[in-house]
DSSP file (Angstrom, degrees, kcal/mol; ACC not computed):
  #  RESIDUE AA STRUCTURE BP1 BP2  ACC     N-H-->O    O-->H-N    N-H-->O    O-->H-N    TCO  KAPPA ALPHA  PHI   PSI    X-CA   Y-CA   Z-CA
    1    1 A X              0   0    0      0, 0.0     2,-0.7     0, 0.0     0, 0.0   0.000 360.0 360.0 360.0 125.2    0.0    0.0    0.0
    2    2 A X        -     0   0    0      2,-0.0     2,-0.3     1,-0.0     0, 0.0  -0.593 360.0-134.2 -89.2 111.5    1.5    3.0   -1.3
    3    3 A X        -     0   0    0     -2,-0.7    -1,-0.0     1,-0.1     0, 0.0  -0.478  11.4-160.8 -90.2 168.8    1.0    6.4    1.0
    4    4 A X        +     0   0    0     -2,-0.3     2,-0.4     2,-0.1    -1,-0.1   0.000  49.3 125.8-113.5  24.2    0.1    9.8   -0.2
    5    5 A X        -     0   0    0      1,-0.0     2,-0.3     2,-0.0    -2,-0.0  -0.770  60.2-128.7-120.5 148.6    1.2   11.6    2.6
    6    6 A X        -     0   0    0     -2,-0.4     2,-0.6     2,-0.0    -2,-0.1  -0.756  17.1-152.0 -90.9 126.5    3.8   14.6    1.7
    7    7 A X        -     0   0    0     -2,-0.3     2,-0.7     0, 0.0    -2,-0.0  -0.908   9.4-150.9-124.7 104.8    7.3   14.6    3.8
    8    8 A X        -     0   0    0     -2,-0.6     2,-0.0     2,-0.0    -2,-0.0  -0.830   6.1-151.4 -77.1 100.6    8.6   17.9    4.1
    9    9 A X        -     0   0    0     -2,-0.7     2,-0.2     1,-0.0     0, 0.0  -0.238  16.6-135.8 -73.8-170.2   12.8   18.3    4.4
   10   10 A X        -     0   0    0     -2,-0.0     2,-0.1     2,-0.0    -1,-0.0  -0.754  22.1-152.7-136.3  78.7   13.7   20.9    6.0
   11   11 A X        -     0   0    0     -2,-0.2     2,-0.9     1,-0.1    -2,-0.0  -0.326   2.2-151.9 -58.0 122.0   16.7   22.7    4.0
   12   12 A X        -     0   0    0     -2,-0.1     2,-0.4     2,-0.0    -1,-0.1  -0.885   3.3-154.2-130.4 152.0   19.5   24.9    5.6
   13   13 A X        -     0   0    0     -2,-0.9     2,-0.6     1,-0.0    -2,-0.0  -0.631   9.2-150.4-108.4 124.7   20.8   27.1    3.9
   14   14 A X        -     0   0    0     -2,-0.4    -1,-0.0     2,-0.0    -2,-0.0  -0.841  20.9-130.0-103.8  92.0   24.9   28.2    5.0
   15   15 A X        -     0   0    0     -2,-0.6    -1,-0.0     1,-0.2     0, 0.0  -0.073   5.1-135.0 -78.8-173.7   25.9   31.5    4.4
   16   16 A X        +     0   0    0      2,-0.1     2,-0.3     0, 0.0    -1,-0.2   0.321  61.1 115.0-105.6   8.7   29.0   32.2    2.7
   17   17 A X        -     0   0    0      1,-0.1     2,-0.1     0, 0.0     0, 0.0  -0.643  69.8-110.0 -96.1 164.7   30.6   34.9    4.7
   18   18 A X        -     0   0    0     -2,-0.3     2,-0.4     1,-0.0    -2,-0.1  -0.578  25.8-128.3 -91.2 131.1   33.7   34.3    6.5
   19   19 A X        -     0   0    0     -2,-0.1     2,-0.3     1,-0.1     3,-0.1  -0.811  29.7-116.2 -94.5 121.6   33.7   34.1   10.6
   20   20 A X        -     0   0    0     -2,-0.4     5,-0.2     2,-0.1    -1,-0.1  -0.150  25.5-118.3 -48.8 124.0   36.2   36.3   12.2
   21   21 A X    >   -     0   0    0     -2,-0.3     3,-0.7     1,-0.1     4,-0.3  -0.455  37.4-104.6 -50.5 143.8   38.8   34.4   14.0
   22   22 A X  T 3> S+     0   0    0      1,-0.2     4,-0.8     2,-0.2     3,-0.5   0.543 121.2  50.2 -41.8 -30.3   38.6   35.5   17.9
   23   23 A X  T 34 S+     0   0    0      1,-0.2     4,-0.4     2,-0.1    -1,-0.2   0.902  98.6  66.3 -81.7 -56.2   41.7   37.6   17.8
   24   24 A X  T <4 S+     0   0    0     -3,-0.7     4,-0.3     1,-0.2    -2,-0.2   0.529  91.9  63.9 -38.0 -36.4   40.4   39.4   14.6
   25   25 A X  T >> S+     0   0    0     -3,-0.5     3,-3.8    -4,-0.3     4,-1.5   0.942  97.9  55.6 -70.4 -49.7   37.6   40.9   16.7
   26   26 A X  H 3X S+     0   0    0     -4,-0.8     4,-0.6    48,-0.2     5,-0.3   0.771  93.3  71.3 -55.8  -6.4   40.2   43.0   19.0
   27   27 A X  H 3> S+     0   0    0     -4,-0.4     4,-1.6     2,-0.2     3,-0.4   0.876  87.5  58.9 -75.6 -36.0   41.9   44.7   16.1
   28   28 A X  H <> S+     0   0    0     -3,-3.8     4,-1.9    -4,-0.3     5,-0.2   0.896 112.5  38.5 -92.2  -8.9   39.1   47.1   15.3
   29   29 A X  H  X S+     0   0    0     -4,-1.5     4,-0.6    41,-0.3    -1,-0.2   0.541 119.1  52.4 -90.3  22.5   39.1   48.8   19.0
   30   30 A X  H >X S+     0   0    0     -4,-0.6     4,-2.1    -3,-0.4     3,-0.8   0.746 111.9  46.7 -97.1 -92.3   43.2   48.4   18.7
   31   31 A X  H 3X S+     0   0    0     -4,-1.6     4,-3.7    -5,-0.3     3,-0.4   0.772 114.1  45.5 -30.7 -54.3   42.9   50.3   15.3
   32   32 A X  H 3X S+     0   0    0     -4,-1.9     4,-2.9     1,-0.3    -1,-0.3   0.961 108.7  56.8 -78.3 -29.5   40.5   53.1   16.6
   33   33 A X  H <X S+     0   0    0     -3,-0.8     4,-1.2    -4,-0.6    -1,-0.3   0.753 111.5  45.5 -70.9   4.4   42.6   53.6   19.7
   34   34 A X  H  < S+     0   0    0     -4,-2.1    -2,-0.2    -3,-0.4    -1,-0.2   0.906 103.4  54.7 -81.3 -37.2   45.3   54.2   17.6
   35   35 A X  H >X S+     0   0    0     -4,-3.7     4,-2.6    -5,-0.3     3,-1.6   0.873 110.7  49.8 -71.0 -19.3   43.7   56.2   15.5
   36   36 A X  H 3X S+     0   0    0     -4,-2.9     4,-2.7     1,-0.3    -1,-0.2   0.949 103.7  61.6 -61.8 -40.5   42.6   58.6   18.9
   37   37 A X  H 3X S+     0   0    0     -4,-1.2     4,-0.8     1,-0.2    -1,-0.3   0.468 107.9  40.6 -79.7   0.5   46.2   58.6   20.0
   38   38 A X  H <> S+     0   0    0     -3,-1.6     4,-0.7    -4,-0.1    -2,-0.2   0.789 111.7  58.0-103.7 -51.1   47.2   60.5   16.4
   39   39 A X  H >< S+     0   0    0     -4,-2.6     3,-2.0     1,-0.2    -2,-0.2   0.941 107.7  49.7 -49.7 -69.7   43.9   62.7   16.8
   40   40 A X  H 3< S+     0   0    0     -4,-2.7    -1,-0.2     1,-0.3    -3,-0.2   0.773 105.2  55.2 -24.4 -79.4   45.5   63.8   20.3
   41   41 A X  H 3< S+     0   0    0     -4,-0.8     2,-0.4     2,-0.0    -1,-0.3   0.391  75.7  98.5 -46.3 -19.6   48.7   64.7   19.2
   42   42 A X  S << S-     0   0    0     -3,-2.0    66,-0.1    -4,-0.7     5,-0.1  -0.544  92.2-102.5 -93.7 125.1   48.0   67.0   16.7
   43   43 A X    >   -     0   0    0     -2,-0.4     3,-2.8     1,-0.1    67,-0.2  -0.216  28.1-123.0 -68.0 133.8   48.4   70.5   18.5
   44   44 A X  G >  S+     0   0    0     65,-1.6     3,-1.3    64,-0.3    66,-0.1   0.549 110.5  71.5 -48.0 -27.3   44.9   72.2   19.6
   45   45 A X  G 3  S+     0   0    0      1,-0.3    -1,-0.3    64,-0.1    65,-0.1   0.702  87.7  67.4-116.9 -34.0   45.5   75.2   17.7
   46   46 A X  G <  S+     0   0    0     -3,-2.8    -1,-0.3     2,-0.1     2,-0.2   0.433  85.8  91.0 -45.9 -18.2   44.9   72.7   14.4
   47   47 A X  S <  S-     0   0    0     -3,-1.3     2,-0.5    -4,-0.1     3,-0.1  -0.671  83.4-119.2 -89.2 143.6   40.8   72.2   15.4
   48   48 A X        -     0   0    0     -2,-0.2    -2,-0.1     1,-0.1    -3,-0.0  -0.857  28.9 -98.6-105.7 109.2   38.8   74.2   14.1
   49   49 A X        -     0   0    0     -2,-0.5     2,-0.6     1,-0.1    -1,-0.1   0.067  34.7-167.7 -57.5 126.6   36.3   76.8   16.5
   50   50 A X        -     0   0    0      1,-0.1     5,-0.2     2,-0.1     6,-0.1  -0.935  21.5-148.5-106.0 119.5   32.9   75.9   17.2
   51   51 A X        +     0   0    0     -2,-0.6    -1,-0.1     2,-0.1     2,-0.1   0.900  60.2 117.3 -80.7 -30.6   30.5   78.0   18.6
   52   52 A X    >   -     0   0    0      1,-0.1     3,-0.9     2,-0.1    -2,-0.1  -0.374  66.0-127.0 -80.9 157.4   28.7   75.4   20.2
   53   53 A X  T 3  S+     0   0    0      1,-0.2    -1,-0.1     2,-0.1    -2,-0.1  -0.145  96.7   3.4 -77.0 136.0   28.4   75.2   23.9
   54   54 A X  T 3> S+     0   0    0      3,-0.1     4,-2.9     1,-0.0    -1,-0.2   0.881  85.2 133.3  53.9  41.0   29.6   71.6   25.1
   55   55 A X  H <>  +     0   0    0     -3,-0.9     4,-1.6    -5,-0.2    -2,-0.1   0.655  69.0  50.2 -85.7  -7.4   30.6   70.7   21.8
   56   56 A X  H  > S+     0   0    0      2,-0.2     4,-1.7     3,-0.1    -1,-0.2   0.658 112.5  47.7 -59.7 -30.7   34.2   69.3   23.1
   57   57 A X  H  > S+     0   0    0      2,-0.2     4,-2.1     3,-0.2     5,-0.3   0.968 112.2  46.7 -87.5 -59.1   32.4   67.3   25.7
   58   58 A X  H >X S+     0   0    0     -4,-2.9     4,-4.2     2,-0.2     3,-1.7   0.944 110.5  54.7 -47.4 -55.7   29.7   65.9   22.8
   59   59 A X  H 3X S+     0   0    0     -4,-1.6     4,-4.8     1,-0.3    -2,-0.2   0.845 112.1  50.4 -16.8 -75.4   33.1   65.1   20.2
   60   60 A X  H 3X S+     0   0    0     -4,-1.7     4,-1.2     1,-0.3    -1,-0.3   0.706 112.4  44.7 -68.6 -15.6   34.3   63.0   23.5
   61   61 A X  H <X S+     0   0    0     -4,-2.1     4,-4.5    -3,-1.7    -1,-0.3   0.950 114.5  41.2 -82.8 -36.9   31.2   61.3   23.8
   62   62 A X  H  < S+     0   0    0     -4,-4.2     4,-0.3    -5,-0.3    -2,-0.2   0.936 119.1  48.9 -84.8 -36.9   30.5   60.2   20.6
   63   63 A X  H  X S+     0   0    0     -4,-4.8     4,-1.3    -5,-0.4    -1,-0.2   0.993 119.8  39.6 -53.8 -58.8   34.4   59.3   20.0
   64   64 A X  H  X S+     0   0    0     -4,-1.2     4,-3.1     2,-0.2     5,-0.4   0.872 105.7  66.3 -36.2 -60.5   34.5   57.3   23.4
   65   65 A X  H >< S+     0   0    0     -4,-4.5     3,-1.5    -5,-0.2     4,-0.3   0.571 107.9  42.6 -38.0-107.3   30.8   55.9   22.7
   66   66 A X  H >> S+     0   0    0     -4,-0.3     3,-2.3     1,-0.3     4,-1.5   0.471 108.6  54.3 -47.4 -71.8   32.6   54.0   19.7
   67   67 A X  H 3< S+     0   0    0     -4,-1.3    -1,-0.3     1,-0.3     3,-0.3   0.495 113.2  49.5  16.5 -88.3   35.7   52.9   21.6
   68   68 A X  T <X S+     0   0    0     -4,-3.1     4,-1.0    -3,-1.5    -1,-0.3   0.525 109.4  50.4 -34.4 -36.5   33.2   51.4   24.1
   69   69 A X  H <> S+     0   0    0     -3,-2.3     4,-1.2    -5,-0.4    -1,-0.2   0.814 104.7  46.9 -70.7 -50.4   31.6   50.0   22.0
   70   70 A X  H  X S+     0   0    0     -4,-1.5     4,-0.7    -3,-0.3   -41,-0.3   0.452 115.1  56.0 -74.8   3.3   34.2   48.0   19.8
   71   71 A X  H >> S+     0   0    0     -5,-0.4     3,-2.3     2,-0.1     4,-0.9   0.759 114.1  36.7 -88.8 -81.5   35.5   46.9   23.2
   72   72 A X  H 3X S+     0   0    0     -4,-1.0     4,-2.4     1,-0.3    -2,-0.2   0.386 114.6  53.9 -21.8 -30.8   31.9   45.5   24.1
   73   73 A X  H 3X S+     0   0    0     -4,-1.2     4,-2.3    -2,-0.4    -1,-0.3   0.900 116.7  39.9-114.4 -56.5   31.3   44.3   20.7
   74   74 A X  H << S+     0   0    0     -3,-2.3     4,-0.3    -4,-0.7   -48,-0.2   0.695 112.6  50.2 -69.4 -18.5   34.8   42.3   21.0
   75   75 A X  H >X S+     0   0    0     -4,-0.9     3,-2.3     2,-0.2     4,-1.7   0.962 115.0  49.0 -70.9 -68.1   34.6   41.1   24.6
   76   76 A X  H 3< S+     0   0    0     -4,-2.4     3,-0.2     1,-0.3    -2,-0.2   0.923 114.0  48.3 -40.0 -48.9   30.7   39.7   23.4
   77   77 A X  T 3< S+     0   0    0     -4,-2.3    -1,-0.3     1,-0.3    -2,-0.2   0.826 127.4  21.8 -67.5 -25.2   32.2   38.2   20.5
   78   78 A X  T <4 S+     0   0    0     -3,-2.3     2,-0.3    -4,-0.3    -1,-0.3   0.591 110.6  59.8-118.3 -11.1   34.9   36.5   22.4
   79   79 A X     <  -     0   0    0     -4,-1.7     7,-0.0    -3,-0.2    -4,-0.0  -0.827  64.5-134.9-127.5 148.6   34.1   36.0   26.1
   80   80 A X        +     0   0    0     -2,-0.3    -4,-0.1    -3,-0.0    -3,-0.1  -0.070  56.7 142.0-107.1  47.4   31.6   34.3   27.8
   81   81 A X        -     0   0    0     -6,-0.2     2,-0.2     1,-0.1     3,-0.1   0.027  58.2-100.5 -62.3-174.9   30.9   36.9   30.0
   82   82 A X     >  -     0   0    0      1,-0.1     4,-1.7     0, 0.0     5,-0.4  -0.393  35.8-113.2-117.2 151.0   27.8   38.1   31.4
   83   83 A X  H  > S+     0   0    0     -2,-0.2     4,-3.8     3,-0.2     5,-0.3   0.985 119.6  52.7 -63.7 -57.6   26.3   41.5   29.7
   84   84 A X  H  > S+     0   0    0      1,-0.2     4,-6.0     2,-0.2     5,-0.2   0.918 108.5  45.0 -27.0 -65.6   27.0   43.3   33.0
   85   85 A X  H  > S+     0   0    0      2,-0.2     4,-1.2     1,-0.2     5,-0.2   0.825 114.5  53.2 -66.6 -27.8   30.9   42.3   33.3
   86   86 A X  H  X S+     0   0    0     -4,-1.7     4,-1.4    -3,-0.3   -14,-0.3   0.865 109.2  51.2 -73.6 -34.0   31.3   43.3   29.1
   87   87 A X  H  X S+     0   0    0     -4,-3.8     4,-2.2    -5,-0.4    -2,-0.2   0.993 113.2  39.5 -62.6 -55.8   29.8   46.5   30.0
   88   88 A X  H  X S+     0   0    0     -4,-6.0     4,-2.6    -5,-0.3     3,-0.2   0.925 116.6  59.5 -53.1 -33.8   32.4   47.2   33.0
   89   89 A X  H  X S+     0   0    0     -4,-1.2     4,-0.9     1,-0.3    -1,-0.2   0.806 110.6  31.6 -45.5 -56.6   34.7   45.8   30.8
   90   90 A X  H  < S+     0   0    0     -4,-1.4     4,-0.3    -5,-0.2    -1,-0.3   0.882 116.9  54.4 -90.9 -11.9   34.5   48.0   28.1
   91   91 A X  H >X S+     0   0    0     -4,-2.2     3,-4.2    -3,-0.2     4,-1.5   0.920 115.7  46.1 -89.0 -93.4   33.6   51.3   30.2
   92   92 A X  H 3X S+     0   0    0     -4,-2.6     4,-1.4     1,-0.3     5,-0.4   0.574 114.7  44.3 -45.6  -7.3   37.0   50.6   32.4
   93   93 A X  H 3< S+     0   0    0     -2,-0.9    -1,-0.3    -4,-0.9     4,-0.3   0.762 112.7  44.0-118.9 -11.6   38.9   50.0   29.9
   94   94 A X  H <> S+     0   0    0     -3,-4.2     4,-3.6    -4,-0.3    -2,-0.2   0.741 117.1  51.1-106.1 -30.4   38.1   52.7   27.5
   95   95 A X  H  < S+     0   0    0     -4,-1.5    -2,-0.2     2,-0.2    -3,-0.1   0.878 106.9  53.7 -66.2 -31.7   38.1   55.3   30.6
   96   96 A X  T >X>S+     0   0    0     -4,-1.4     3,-3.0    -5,-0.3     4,-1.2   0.955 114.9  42.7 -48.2 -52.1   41.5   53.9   31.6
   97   97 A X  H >>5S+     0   0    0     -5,-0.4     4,-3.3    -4,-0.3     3,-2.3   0.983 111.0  49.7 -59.1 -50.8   42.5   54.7   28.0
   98   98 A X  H 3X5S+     0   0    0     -4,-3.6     4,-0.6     1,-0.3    -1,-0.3   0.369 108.5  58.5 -85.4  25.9   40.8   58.1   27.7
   99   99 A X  H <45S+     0   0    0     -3,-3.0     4,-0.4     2,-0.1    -1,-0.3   0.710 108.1  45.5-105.5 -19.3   42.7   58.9   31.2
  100  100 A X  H <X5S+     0   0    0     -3,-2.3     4,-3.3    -4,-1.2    -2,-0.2   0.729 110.5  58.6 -87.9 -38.5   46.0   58.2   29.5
  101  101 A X  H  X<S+     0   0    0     -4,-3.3     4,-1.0    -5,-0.5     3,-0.2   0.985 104.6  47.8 -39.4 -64.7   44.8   60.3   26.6
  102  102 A X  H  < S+     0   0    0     -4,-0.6    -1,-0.2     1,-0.2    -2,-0.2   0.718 105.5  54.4 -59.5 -23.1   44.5   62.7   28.5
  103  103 A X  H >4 S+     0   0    0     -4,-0.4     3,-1.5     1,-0.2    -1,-0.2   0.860 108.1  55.6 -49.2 -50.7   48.1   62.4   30.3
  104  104 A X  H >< S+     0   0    0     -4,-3.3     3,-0.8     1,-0.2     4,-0.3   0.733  98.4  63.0 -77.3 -15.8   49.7   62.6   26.8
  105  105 A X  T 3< S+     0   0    0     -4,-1.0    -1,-0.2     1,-0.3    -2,-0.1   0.252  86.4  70.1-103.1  27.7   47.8   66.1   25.9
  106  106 A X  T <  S+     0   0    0     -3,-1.5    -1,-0.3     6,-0.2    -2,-0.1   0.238 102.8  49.3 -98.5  13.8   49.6   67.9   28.6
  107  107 A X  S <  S+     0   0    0     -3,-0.8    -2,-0.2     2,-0.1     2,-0.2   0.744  89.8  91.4 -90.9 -47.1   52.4   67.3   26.1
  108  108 A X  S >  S-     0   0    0     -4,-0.3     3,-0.8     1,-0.1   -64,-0.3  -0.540  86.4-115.4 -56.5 111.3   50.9   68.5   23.5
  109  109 A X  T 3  S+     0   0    0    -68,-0.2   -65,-1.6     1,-0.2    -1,-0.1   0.026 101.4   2.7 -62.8 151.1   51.3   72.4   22.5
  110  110 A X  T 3  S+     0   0    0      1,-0.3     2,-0.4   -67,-0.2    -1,-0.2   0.878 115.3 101.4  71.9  33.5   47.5   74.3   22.8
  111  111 A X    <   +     0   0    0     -3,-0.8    -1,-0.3   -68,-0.1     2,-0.2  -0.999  52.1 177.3-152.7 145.5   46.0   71.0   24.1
  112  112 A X        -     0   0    0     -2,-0.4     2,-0.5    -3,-0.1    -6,-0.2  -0.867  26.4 -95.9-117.9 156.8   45.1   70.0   27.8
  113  113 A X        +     0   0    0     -2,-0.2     2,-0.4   -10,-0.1   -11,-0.0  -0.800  30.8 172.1-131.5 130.6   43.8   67.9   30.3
  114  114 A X    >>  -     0   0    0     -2,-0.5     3,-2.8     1,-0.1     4,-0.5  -0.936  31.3-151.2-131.8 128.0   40.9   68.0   31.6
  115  115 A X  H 3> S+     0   0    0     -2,-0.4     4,-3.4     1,-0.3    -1,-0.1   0.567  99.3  56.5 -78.1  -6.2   38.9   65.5   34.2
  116  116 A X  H 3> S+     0   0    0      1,-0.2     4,-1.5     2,-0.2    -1,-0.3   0.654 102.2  53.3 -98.2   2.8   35.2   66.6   32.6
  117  117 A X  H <> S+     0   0    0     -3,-2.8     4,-1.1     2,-0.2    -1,-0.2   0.767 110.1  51.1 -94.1  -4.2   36.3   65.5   29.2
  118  118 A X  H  X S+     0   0    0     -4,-0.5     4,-3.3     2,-0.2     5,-0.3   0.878 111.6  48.8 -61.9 -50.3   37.3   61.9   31.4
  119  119 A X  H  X S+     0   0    0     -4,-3.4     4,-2.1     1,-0.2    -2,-0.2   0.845 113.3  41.5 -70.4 -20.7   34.0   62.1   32.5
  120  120 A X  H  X S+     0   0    0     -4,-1.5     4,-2.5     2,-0.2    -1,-0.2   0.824 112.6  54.6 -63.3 -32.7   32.6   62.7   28.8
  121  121 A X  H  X S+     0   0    0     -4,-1.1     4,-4.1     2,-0.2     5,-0.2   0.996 113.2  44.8 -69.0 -68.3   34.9   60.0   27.5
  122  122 A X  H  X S+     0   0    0     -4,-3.3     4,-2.3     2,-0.2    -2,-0.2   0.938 111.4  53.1 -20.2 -77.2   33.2   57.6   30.4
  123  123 A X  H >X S+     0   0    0     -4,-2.1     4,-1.9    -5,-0.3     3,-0.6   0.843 112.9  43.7 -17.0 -75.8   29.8   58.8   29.5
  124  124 A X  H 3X S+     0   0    0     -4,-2.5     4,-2.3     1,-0.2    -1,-0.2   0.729 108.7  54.1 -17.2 -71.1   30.4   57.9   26.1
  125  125 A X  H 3X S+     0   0    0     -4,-4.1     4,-1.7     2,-0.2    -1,-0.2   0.818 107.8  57.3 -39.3 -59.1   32.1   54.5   26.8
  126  126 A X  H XX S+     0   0    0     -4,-2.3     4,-3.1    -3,-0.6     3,-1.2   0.987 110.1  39.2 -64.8 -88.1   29.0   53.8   28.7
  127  127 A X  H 3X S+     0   0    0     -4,-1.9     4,-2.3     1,-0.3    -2,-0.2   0.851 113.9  51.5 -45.8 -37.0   26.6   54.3   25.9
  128  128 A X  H 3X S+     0   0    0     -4,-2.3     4,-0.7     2,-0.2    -1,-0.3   0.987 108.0  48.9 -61.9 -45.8   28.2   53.0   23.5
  129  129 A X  H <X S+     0   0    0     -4,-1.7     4,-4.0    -3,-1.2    -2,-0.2   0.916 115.0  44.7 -72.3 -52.9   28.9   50.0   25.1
  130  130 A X  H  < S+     0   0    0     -4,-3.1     5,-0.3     2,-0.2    -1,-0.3   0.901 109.2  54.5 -65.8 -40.9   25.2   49.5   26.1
  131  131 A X  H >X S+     0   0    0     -4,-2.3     3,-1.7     1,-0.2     4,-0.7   0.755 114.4  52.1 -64.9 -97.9   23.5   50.7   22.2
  132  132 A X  H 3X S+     0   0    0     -4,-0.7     4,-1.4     1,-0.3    -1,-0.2   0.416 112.2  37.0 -46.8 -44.1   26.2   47.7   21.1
  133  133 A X  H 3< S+     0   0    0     -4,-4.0    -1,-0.3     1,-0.2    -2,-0.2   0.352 118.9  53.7 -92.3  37.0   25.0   44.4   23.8
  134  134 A X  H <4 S+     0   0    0     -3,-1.7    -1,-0.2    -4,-0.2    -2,-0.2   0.582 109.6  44.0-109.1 -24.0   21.7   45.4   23.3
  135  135 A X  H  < S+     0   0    0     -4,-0.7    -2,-0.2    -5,-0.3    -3,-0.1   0.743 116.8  42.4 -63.3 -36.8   22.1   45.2   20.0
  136  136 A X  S  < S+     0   0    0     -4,-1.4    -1,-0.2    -5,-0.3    -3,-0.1   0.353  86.0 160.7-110.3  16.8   23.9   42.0   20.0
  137  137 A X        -     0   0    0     -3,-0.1     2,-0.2     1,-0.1    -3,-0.1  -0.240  40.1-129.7 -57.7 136.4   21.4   40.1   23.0
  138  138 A X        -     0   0    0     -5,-0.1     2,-0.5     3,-0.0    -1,-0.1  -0.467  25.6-164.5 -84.8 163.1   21.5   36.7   23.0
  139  139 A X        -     0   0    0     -2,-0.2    -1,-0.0     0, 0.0     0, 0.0  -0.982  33.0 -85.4-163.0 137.3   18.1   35.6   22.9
  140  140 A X        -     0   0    0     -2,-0.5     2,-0.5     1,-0.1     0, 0.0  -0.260  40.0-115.7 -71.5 164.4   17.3   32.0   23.8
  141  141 A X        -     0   0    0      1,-0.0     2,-0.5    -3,-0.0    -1,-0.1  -0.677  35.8-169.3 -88.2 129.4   17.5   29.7   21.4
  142  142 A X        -     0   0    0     -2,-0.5     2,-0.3     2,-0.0    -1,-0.0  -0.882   4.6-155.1-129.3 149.2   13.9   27.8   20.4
  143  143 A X        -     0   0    0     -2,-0.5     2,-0.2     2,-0.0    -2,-0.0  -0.714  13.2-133.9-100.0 162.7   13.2   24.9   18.3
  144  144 A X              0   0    0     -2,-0.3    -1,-0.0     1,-0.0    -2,-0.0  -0.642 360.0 360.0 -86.7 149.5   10.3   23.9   16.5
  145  145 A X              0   0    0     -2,-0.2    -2,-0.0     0, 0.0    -1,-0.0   0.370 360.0 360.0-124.6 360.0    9.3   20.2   16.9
């Protein structure tokens, strides 16, 4: 007896793009603090005037955000941390940095340092770091039966 009943595979389909190797992740917040540590050096006098009020402070957040963010975004990718511990993670580590930043622009002619652009850099760090693991939440896995 022959049956009529229809069997459905189930196909899956592989896409072709390449998975960064673990190492590979840390290179692009390597790369951008490098590129910050060239920004720095280059004597204040080079920047251009802005008339807007806290527009040094925004610059450091929105530089900082990304920092924080390619740290967060390479600690998720590479650690099995906790959201919480990538967040401290990437907030210390990018306020450590922007504290050294700031060491190196008391070197630097027309350029200072000054602790509320640590606290912008933080700020920054912060948000950034949270847009990116909310962005990248792991979400349980569910199957169909």
């Amino acid at each position: 007896m022959e049956s009529n009943n229809l069997h459905v595979r189930q196909v899956t389909f592989y896409s072709k793009t390449r998975r960064l190797s673990p190492q590979k992740w840390w290179w692009w917040p390597i790369s951008w603090a490098i590129l910050l540590f060239i920004a720095s050096s280059i004597p204040g006098t080079a920047y251009p005037e802005v008339s807007l009020q806290y527009a040094d402070k925004l610059v450091h957040m929105a530089i900082y955000g990304a920092l924080g963010g390619l740290l967060a975004l390479a600690a998720r990718m590479t650690r099995a941390w906790r959201s919480g511990v990538v967040w401290l993670f990437a907030v210390g580590v990018a306020t450590v940095y922007g504290g050294t930043d700031e060491f190196h622009q008391l070197f630097v002619p027309n350029r200072s340092a000054d602790l509320r652009d640590l606290l912008a850099d933080m700020i920054g760090a912060g948000i950034g770091a949270a847009v990116v693991l909310l962005l990248t939440r792991r979400r349980p896995s569910t199957q169909r039966v």
